[in-house]
C-alpha positions in Angstrom: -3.4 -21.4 -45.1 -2.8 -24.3 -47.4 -2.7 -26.9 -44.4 -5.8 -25.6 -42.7 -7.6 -26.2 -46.0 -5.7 -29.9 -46.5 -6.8 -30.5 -42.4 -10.2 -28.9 -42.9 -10.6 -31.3 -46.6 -9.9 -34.2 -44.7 -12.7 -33.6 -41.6 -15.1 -33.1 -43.7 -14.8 -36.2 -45.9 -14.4 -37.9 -42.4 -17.6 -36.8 -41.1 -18.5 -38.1 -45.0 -17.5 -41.6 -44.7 -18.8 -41.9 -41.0 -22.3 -41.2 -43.1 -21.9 -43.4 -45.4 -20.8 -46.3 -42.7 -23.7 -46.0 -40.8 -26.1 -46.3 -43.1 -23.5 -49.5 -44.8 -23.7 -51.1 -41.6 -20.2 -50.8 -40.5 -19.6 -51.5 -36.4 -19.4 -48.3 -34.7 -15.9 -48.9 -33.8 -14.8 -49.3 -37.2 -16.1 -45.6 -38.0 -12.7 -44.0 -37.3 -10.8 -46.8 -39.5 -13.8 -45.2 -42.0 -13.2 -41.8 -40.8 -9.5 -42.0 -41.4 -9.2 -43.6 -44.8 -11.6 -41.2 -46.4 -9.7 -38.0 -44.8 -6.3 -39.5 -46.0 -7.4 -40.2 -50.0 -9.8 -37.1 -49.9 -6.7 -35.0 -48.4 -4.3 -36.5 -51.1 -6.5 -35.5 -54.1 -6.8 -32.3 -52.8 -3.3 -31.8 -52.4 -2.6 -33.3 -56.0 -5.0 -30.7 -57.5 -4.8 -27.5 -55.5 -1.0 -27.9 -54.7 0.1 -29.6 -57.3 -1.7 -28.7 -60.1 -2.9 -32.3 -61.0 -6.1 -33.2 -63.0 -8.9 -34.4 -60.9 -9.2 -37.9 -62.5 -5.5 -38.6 -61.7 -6.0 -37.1 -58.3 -8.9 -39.2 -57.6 -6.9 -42.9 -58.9 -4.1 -41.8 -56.6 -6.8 -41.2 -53.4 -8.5 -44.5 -53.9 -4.5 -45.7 -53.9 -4.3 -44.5 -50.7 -7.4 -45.7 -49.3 -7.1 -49.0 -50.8 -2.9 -49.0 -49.4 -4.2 -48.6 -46.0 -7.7 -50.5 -46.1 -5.7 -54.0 -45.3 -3.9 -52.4 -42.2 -6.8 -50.6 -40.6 -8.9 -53.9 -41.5 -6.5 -56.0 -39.5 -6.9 -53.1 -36.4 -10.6 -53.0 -36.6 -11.1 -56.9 -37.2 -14.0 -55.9 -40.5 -13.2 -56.4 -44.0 -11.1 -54.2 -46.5 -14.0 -53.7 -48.5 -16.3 -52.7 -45.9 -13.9 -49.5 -44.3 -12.6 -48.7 -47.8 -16.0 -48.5 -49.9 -17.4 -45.7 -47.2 -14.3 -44.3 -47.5 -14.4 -43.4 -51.3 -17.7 -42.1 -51.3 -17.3 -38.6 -50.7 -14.9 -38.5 -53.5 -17.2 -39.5 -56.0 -17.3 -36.5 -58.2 -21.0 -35.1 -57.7 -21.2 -32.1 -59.6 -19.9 -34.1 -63.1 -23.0 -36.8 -62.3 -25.3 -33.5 -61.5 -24.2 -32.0 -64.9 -24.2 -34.9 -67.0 -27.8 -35.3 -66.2 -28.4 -31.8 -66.7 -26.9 -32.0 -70.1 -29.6 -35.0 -71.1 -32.6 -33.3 -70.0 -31.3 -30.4 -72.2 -30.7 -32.7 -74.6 -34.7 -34.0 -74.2 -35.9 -30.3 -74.0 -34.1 -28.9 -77.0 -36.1 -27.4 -79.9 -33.2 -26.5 -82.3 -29.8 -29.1 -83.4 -27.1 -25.7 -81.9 -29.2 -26.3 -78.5 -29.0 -29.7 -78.3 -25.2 -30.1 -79.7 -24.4 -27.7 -76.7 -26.0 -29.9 -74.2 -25.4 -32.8 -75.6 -21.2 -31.8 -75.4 -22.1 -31.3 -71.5 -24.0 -34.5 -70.9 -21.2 -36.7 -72.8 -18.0 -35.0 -71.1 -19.4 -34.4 -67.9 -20.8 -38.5 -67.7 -17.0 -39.5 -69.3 -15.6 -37.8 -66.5 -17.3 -38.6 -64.0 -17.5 -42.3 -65.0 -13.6 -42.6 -65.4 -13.3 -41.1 -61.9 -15.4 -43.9 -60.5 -13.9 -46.7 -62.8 -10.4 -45.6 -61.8 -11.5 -44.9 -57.9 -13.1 -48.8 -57.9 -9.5 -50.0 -59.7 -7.0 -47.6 -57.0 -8.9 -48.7 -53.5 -9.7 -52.7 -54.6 -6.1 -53.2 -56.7 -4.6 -53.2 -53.2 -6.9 -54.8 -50.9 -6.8 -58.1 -53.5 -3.1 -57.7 -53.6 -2.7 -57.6 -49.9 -5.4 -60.4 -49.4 -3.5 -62.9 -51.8 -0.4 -61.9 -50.4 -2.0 -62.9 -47.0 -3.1 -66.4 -48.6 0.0 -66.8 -49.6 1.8 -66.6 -46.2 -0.2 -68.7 -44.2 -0.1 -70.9 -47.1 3.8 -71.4 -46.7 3.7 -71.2 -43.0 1.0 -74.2 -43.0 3.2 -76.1 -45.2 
């Protein structure tokens, strides 16, 4: 049961990241590279959370490790940039439902007539926009980290072999 929900994870943040290629103007035939980095760091974090037990900030830094691991590989396949199959990757890990609730909790905050009220939503608005902007922070830092790596590492080769 676990595996179908791991397989059925990854699909749909495939069909996700073909999405959010199109309309970042990747070539259609790099959609799959797209399609397969974002089912491989989406699968991971759901792995690290539902069979593993990790947090979802953790799980998320380790699925934008993935991504960004891979990115240079699939780039070289494809003949496109890192950047531009990893970015439409990551996207349907950003974590929606802690941006939906942060700005929940500040238009409670706006609306509230007493201070219990607006301590309440402002608690929700302040951990739910923490959250959700460590997840994105750490997301940016897991997929770019090793496309930079890899792309110096690159430099560097053709460096000594030019030499």
């Amino acid at each position: 049961m676990i595996m179908t929900d791991i397989l059925l994870d990854g699909f749909f943040a495939a069909i996700a990241a073909i999405g959010f290629g199109s309309i970042s103007n990747v070539p259609l035939q790099a959609f799959k590279g797209c399609a397969l980095l974002a089912a491989a760091g989406h699968a991971t974090r759901f792995v690290l959370t539902h069979a593993c037990g990790w947090g979802l900030i953790p799980a998320a830094f380790i699925g934008a490790l993935v991504i960004g691991f891979f990115a240079p590989k699939a780039s070289r396949h494809w003949r496109i940039p890192a950047e531009a199959l990893a970015f439409p990757a990551l996207l349907p890990m950003i974590p929606g439902m802690y941006a939906y609730r942060s700005v929940e909790g500040l238009l409670q905050c706006i609306m509230s007539k007493d201070a219990e009220t607006f301590t309440h939503a402002f608690y929700l608005f302040s951990y739910n926009g923490m959250v959700c902007v460590i997840i994105v922070i750490l997301m940016v830092l897991g997929a770019t980290v090793p496309i930079i790596v890899d792309a110096r590492r690159q430099t560097d080769n053709s460096d000594t072999k030019t030499a």
